[in-house]
Structure formats: structure tokens, C-alpha cells
N, C-alpha and C positions, 0 to 999 in steps of 0.2 A: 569308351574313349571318344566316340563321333558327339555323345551327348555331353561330353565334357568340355569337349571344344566349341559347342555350338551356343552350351551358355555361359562361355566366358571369353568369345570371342567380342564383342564388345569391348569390356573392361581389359581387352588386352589390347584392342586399337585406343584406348582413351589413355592407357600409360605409356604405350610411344608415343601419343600425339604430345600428352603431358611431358615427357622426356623432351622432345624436340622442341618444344615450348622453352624451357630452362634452357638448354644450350642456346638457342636463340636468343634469348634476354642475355646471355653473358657476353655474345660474340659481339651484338650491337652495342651492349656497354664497352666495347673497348680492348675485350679480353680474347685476341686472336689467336692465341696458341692453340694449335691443332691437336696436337697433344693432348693436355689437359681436357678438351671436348670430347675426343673419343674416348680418353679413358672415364669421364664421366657416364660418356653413355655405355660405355662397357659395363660399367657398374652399377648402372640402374636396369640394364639388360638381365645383368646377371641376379640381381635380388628378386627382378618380376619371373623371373625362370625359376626359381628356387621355391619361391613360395608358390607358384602353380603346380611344380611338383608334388609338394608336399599338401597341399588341397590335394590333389588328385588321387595322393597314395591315402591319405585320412577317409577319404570319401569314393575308393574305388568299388568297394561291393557294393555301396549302393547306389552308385551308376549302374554298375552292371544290375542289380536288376530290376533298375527302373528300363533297359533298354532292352529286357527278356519278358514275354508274357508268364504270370505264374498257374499254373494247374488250378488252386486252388484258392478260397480268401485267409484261407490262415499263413499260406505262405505270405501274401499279402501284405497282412498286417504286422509281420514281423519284419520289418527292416531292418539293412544290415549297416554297419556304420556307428563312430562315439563321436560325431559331433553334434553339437545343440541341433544341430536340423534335423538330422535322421532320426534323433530318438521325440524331436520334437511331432516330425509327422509320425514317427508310431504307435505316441501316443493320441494325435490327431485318430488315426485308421483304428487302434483300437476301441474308441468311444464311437465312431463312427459303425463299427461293426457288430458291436456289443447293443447298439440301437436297432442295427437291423436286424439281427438275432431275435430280440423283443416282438419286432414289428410279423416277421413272419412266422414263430410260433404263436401270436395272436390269430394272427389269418387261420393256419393250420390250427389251431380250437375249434373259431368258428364252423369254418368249414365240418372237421370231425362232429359237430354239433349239428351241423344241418344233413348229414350222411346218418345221423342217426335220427333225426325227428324222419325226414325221407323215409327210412327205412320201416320204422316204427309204424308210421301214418299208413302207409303202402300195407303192409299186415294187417290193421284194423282194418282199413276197408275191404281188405280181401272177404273177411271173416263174415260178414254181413250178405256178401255176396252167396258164397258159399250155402250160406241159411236159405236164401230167396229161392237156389237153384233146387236143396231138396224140399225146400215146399213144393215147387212145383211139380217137382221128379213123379212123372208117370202123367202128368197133362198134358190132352192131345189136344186141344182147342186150338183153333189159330194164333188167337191172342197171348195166351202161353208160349208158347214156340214163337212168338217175335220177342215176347220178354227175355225167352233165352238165349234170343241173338243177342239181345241187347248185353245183356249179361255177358256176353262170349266177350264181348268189344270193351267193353269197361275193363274185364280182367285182363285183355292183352294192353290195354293203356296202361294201367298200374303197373304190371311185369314190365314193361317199357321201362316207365320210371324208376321201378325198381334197382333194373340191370344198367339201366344210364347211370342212376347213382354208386351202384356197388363197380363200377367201370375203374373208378377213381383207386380205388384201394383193390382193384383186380388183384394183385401179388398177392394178398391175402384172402385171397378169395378163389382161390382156384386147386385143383387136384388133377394131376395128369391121370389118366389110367390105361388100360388096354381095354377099346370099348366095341361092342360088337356094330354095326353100321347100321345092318339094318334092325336090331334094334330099337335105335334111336331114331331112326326114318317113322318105323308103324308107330312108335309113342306118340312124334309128333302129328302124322296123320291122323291118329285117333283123336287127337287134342281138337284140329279144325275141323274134325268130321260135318259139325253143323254147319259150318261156313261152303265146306265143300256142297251140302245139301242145297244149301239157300242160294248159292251163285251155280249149281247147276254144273258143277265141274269137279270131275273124276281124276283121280292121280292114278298113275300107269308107272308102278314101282318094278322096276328093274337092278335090284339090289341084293347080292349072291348074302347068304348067311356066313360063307368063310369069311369075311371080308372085315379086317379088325384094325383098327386105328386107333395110335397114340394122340386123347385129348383129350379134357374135362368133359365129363356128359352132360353137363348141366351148361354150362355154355355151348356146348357143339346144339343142345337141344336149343335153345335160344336164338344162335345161327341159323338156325333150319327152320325154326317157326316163323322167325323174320322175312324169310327168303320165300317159302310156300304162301305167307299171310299175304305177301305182296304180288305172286304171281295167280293168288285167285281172286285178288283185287284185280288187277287189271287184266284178268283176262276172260274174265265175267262176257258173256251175251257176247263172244266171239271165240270161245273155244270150248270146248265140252272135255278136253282134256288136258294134263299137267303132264308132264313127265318129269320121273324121280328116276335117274340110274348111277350107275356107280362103277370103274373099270379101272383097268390098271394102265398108267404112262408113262414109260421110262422107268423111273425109281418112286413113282407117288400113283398113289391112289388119289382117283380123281370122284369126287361128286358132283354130280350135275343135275340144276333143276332148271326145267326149259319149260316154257308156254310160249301160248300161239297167239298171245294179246294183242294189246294196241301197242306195244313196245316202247324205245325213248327214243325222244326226235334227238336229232344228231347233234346239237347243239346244248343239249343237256349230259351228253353218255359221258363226258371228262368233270361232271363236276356231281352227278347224283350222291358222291360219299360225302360229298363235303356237308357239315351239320346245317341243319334246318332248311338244305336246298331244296325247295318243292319241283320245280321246273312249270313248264306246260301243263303235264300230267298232276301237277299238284293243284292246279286252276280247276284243271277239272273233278277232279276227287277229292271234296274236304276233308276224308279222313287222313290223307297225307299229315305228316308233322316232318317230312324230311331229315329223322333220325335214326330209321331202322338200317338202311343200306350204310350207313357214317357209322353206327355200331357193331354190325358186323365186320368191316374191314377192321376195325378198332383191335378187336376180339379177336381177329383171327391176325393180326401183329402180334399183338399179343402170345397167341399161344404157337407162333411158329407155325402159320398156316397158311397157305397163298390163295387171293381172292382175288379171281377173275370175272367182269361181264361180257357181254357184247350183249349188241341190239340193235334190232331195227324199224323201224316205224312201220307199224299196221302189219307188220309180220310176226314178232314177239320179242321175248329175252332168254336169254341164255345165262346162267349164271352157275359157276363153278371151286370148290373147297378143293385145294389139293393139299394132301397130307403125306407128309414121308412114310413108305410103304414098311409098317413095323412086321419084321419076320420073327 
């Protein structure tokens, strides 16, 4: 109703002005009876009242819901209403909607196209990798053992890439299960072992074997590799140890991995999730890309998981998975 009046309040001041207009021309011509003026404008009152009614009842549904938000674009495009306007703009919104249909299952190809060259490209190069590593397998040279670092580093770049792109189509990509904890703790410790060797720093696992959580394993392992990869990054040539534990809080099972690094300056700890943030600590460490800690909170949205840090500078970080305590 308030949008009915608001856009015919105009055309309603211009036909009393127009009315008062007429009686005015008659009453200067000569024609004084009082009478006859009011019952004119009686009558011109009453036809502009009759036909705003019936505008109003013709076109009430779709006032109303142009003056409601709808849920959805197909409500949208359906308007309600039989005059030339309403069905005019529905056919307006439906060509308009029917275009952007087009527009965004083109994106969405694309897209699905480039998640699969991604994915595709990320496999082959693994596979190459993989050769290099058992040619070497069993060289003790020095030179060897730096090719295998190198090798450690390009394969967590690619899994990177990997799990950035399969991120997008996570819902399809995911299995809850009942997964033992520290299971997936030694997997992934095994996994950095070299990293561990070469930066000179020992993990101290604190992680009972009862201890079982509802999650995918294959992401939780991904979650944990991100999270260790980065605390023996930065905690290189100032801690000789990581700690890995895991306990009970209230109703959740908490994991917690803490080092004794260079930690994040205070002016970066509210924004390290956000993608491709490097900070400070990204100036100094080139291997930074500022998407592992953005990926893991991602991930762990995702699977119904709460991702906590703290830190503190030149003291270390603390970082924390809590899981609802599956009995």
C-alpha cells in the first residue's frame, strides 16, 4: 500500500490541481453557483478515487511483492499481476534471468575445467617426483640428502595446490569416519621426518591411542601437516622441540601443536587466516605463500571443527583442532 501511494502520489496532486483548475475557469467566467462547483468537484473526486481503487486492486500482488524481499530468483521472476506492466516486466526478469543462467553455468565449465587440468597437472608431476626419490633411495651423500629435501618441498607445494583446488568442490570430496588420533599424528610425523632432521627439531607426541574423532583422514592429515610444516619452519635454530598433545575439554577433544619459535607479532595474529597474508614473518621466510593457516581454518569450517591460535613474539605459537568428543 505505502508503495502505491508513493508512486501515485504525484498524479494525485496533478488531478486536484487539474480539478481546481476547471472550477476556477468556470467561476471567473461568470458561473457563481456554489453548487454546481462542489458538485463538480464531487465528481471529479469521486472518478480519480474509483480508478485508483481499481489500479490498486488490478496491481495489488504486485505491489506487494515488490515491497517484500524474495528467498529466491525464481520467485522473482514470476510476477504477480494481468496488467500490461507486470507481465511486461516478467517477461523483462525472465530474459534477464535466463541470460544469467547462461553466464554462470559458463563460469562454472570453466572453472570445473581448470579444477581438472589442476588436478590432473598436480598427479603428473607428482609421478616424476616420486621416480627421482627412489632412484635415490639408499644415497647417503650429502648431495643426495639436499636433493631430498628439495623433493620434500616441491611435493608439499603441489599437495598445497592440490588441496587449494579440491577445497572448491570439498562436499565432494570428503568422508567422515571414526579416525584414531594418533594415528594420523605418527603418519604425519613420519611424513616430515626429513624436515624434522634438517631443521634440528624433535616432536614430543603426547597423544593417548584411545583417543578417536569424528573427521575425514585425509584432510585432518593435511590440517596437521600444514600446522607441524609451519611450526618447524619457524621454529628452526630456536627450539630443538615441537610439542604434539591432545586432551579432553568440556565436551571436545582438543589437539594442540605448540613451538617455542619466533612466534607472530601482534599486529599480524587477527589476520594470518586471511589468504595469501604473509605478514612480517612472510618478509623473512620466502617459503611463506600465506595459504596454509587460510586453508586450514577453511577445512576445518568445513568439517565442523573449531580452529584456534594464540602467539606470541620470540616466544612461540600455540595452535589448536577441537573436535566434538565422539563416544
Amino acid at each position: 500500500m505505502k508503495l502505491f501511494w508513493r508512486e501515485h502520489f504525484s498524479f494525485l496532486l496533478v488531478n486536484l490541481f487539474q480539478l481546481f483548475l476547471v472550477i476556477l475557469v468556470y467561476w471567473l467566467d461568470g458561473n457563481h453557483r456554489s453548487t454546481t462547483a462542489i458538485y463538480a468537484g464531487f465528481l471529479g473526486i469521486f472518478i480519480l478515487v474509483m480508478y485508483l481503487v481499481i489500479r490498486y486492486v488490478i496491481h495489488r500482488s504486485f505491489y506487494l511483492q515488490l515491497s517484500h524481499p524474495t528467498n529466491s530468483l525464481d520467485e522473482t521472476i514470476h510476477t504477480k499481476g494481468l496488467s500490461p506492466l507486470s507481465l511486461a516486466i516478467q517477461g523483462y526478469l525472465s530474459s534477464q534471468y535466463r541470460h544469467y543462467q547462461a553466464t554462470v553455468h559458463q563460469y562454472e565449465m570453466k572453472q570445473q575445467q581448470h579444477l581438472t587440468f589442476i588436478t590432473q597437472w598436480v598427479h603428473q608431476m607428482k609421478t616424476p617426483l616420486s621416480v627421482i626419490q627412489l632412484t635415490m633411495k639408499g644415497k647417503i651423500e650429502p648431495i643426495f640428502q639436499s636433493i631430498q629435501e628439495e623433493i620434500s618441498r616441491i611435493r608439499t607445494g603441489l599437495e598445497t595446490v592440490l588441496y587449494t583446488a579440491r577445497l572448491e568442490a570439498f562436499e565432494h570430496d570428503f568422508s567422515v569416519q571414526r579416525v584414531s588420533l594418533q594415528s594420523v599424528i605418527n603418519e604425519v610425523v613420519f611424513e616430515h621426518k626429513r624436515s624434522f632432521i634438517r631443521h634440528k627439531v624433535f616432536p614430543q607426541i603426547t597423544v593417548d591411542e584411545t583417543i578417536h574423532v569424528e573427521t575425514d583422514p585425509k584432510w585432518l592429515s593435511f590440517i596437521v601437516g600444514q600446522l607441524i610444516g609451519n611450526a618447524i619452519r619457524y621454529s628452526a635454530e630456536m627450539s630443538e622441540t615441537l610439542s604434539i598433545s591432545a586432551f579432553l575439554k568440556e565436551d571436545m577433544w582438543v589437539l594442540e601443536i605448540s613451538d617455542e619459535g619466533i612466534g607472530i607479532p601482534a599486529q599480524d595474529i587477527h589476520r594470518v587466516c586471511e589468504p595469501y597474508f604473509t605478514g612480517e614473518n612472510g618478509r623473512k621466510y620466502r617459503e611463506s605463500t600465506g595459504m596454509g593457516l587460510y586453508l586450514v581454518q577453511e577445512v576445518c569450517k568445513k568439517l565442523h571443527h573449531q580452529f584456534e591460535i594464540s602467539s606470541e613474539e620470540g616466544r612461540g605459537t600455540t595452535v589448536r583442532i577441537l573436535f566434538f568428543h565422539a563416544r
